[in-house]
C-alpha positions in Angstrom: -0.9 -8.4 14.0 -2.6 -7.8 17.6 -4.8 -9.9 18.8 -7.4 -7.6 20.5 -10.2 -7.3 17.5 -12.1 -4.0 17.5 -15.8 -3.0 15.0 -16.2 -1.4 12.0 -19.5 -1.4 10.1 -19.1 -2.0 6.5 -21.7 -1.8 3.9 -22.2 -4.5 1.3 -24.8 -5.0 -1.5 -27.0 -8.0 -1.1 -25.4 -10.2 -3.4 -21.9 -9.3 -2.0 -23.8 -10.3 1.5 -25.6 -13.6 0.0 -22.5 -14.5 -1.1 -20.5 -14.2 1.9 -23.3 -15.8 3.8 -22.5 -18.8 1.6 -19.1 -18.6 2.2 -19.2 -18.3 5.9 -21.3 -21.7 5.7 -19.0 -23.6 3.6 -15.6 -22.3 5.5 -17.3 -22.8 9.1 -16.2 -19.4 9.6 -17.8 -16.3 11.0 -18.9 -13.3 8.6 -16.9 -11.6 10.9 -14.2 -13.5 10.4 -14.1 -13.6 6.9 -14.7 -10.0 5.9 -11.9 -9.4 8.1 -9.4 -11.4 6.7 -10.5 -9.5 3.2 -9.8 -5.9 4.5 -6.4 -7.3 5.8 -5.3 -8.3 2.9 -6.5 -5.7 1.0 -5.3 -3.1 3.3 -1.4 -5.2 2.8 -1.6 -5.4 -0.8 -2.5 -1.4 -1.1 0.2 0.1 1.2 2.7 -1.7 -0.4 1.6 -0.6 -4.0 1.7 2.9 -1.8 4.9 2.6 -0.5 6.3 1.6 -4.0 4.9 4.4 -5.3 6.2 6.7 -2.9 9.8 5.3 -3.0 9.6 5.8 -6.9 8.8 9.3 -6.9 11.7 9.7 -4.1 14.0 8.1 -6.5 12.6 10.5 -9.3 12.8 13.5 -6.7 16.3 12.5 -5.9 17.7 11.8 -9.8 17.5 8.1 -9.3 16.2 7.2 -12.7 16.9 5.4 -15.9 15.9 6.9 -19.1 13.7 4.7 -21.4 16.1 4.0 -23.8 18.7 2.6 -21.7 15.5 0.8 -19.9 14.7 -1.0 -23.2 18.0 -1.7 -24.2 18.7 -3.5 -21.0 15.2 -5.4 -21.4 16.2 -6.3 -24.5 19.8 -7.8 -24.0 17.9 -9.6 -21.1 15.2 -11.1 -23.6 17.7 -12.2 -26.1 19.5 -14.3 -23.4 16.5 -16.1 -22.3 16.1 -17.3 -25.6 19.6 -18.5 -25.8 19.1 -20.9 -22.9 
């Protein structure tokens, strides 16, 4: 990630905003800080649901697929020999 930071307002309710308040205090960490590190994650966690998705309909595009009985019938034979163990 680069290290040169740059703004972006972001609207919060006022409880949202009490409550990061509180945990800037706690953390000895800037608002700032904080709210960035949120939208970081956020922003990591939702492309990669993104990209899944998009390699998923790819696969469907490109006949990749398993139908949903041979799905089951896999998820099945995998249940059974968990309970063997």
């Amino acid at each position: 990630m680069s290290t040169q930071s740059q703004t972006v307002t972001v609207r919060l309710d006022s409880q949202t905003k009490s409550r990061l308040e509180r945990l800037a205090e706690h953390t000895r960490r800037t608002k700032s800080f904080l709210a960035g590190e949120a939208i970081a994650s956020y922003v990591e966690r939702e492309l990669a649901i993104v990209e899944g998705i998009e390699r998923g309909l790819a696969d469907a595009e490109a006949g990749r697929v398993t139908s949903h009985g041979d799905a089951m019938a896999r998820l099945r034979r995998t249940a059974g020999g968990a309970d063997e163990g």
